[in-house]
C-alpha positions, 0 to 999 in steps of 0.5 A: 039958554044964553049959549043956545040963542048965541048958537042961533045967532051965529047960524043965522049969520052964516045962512045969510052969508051962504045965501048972499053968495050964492046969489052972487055967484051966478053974476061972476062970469068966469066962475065954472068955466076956469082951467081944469074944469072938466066939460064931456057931452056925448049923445046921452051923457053930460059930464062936468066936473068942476076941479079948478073951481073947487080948487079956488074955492078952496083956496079963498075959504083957507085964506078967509079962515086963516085970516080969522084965526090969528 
């Protein structure tokens, strides 16, 4: 039971995590409007497709968890 509640724990943390940061990402001005973000409006079709976001994301998360390996 031990390994279950440290499981629970570790889960918690990391819904806290995701949670303060998507609290804070609506506060980061330039986030969704980078170099490579797709933008199409037509009459009755909006179309956005956030590449360059992605890619950041991405690159902060690699570098986060590389960090937590070594």
């Amino acid at each position: 039971m031990g390994d279950l509640g440290r499981l629970l724990i570790l889960f918690g943390v990391g819904l806290i995590g995701i949670g303060g940061v998507l609290m804070l990402a609506g506060k980061v001005p330039w986030l969704g409007k980078l170099p490579g973000d797709l933008y199409y409006k037509s009459d009755h079709v909006t179309l956005y497709l956030p590449l360059g976001t992605c890619l950041l994301i991405s690159l902060v998360l690699s570098l986060i968890l590389y960090l937590f390996r070594r």
